[in-house]
N, C-alpha and C positions, 0 to 999 in steps of 0.2 A: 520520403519513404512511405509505402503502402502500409493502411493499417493492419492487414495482414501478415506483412512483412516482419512487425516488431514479434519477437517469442514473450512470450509467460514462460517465465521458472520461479519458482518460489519452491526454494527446498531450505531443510535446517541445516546449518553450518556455524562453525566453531569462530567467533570473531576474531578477528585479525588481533596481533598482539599491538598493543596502543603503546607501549615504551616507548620514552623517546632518547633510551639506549640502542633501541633496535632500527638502525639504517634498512630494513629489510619492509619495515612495517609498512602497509599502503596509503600512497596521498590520497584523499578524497577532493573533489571539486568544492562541495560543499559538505561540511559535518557538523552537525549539533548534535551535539552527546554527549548530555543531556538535552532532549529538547524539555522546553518549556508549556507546546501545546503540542498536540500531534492529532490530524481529521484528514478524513478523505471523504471527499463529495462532488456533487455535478451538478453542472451550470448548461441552462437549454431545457430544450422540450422534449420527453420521450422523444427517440426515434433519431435524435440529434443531439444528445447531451455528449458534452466534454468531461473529461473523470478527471479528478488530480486529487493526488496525497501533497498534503501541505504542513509544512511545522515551522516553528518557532523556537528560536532561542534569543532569549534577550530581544535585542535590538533584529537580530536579522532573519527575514522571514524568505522559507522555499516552497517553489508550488512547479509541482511538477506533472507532467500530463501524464497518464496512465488508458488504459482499455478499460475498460467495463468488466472483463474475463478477471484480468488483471486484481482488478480491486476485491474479485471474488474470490479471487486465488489466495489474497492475503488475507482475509477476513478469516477462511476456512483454516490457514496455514498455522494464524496465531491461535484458534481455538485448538487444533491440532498441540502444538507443544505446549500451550496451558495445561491440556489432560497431561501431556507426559511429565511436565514437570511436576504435577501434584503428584502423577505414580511413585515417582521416583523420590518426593519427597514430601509426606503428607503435610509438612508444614507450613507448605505454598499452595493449600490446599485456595482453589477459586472462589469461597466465602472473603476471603482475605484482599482479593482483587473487584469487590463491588467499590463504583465510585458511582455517584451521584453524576450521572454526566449533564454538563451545562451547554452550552453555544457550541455546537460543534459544525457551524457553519463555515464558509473558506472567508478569509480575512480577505479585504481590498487592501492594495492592488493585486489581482489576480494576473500576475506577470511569470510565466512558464519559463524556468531554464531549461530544463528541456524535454522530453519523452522517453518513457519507461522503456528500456528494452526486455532488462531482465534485475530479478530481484531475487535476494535471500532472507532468509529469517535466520536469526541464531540468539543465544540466551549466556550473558555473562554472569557466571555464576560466581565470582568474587562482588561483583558488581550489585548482583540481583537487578537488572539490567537487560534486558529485549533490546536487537540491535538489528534494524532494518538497514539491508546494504541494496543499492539502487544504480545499475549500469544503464547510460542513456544512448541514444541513438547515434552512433558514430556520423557526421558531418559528413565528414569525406577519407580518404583512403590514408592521407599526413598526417590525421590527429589524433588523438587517443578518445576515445567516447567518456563523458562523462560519467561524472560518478558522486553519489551521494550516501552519508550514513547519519543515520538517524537513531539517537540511543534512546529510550522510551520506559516508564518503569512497567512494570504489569499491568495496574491499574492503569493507565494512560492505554495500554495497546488492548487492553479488555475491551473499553472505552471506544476504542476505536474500530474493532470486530462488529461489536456491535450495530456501529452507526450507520459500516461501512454496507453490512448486510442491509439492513434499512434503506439505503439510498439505492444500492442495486436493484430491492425490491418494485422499486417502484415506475420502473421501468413499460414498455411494450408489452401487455398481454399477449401472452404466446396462444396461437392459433392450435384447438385438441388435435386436428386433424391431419396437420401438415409441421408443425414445431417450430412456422418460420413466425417474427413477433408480426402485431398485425396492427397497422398505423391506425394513427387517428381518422384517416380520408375510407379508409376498407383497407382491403386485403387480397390479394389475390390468390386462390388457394388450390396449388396443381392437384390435389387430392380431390377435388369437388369439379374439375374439370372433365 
């Protein structure tokens, strides 16, 4: 599948109910939640880096491939419901969510299960709880597309806003003239043509 092909959605939504009275509730492929560590970053050289959000629970570690859009969309999405939760409740105000972030590099083996198609944000408020839900690239036409969820505390997905803006930043110099990024070798620039 084309990398244009995958969509970004990152919108805020209500997490699915976790009972396990409720036959109704959704299987994921993979689910840590809680995870243990939670980073998203890129491996390559400007102009060619690979993006994945990656986590950890316990023993078992996910790395999954993502867009570069993608990772910006999340970064902005979780600063996005940080404001609204502290409106809504000054007690969650984001003094509360500084963490000292440490290593927030991708763990080896760097082994993808699979590709972001589309992702949501949502916030369990029994829980105190940020719950990344992750739909991947359907295979083929017979199978269901994977699916990952990632339950995160505040601190941890602050954490990860952060880092995530960071790594995007550091990307292709975008050309004033023309908005397209402009490689290491030059640039070609229809505006200067």
């Amino acid at each position: 599948m084309g990398l244009l092909q995958a969509r970004t959605m990152v919108r805020q939504h209500q997490p699915p109910d976790r009972s396990l009275d409720n036959p109704m509730a959704p299987k994921f492929t993979y689910d840590l939640d809680p995870v243990t560590r939670i980073t998203a970053n890129a491996v390559g050289q400007p102009g060619q880096r690979i993006f994945f959000i990656q986590a950890r629970r316990g023993r078992e570690l996910v790395s999954l491939i993502a867009e570069k859009e993608q990772i910006r969309a999340l970064a902005q999405a979780i600063d996005k419901l940080m404001e609204e939760l502290a409106e809504r409740n000054p007690l969650l105000s984001s003094s509360d969510d500084m963490l000292l972030v440490s290593d927030m590099s991708l763990e080896e083996p760097i082994e993808s299960q699979f590709r972001i198609a589309q992702m949501g944000i949502g916030y369990d408020v029994d829980r105190d709880m940020v719950i990344l839900v992750m739909q991947g690239v359907r295979e083929d036409e017979s199978s269901d597309a994977p699916t990952a969820r990632f339950g995160a505390t505040r601190q941890q997905m602050r954490a990860l806003s952060a880092h995530a803006n960071g790594v995007v930043a550091k990307g292709r110099r975008v050309c004033g003239n023309c908005g397209r990024p402009i490689d290491p070798v030059g640039h070609f620039c229809p505006q200067m043509n």
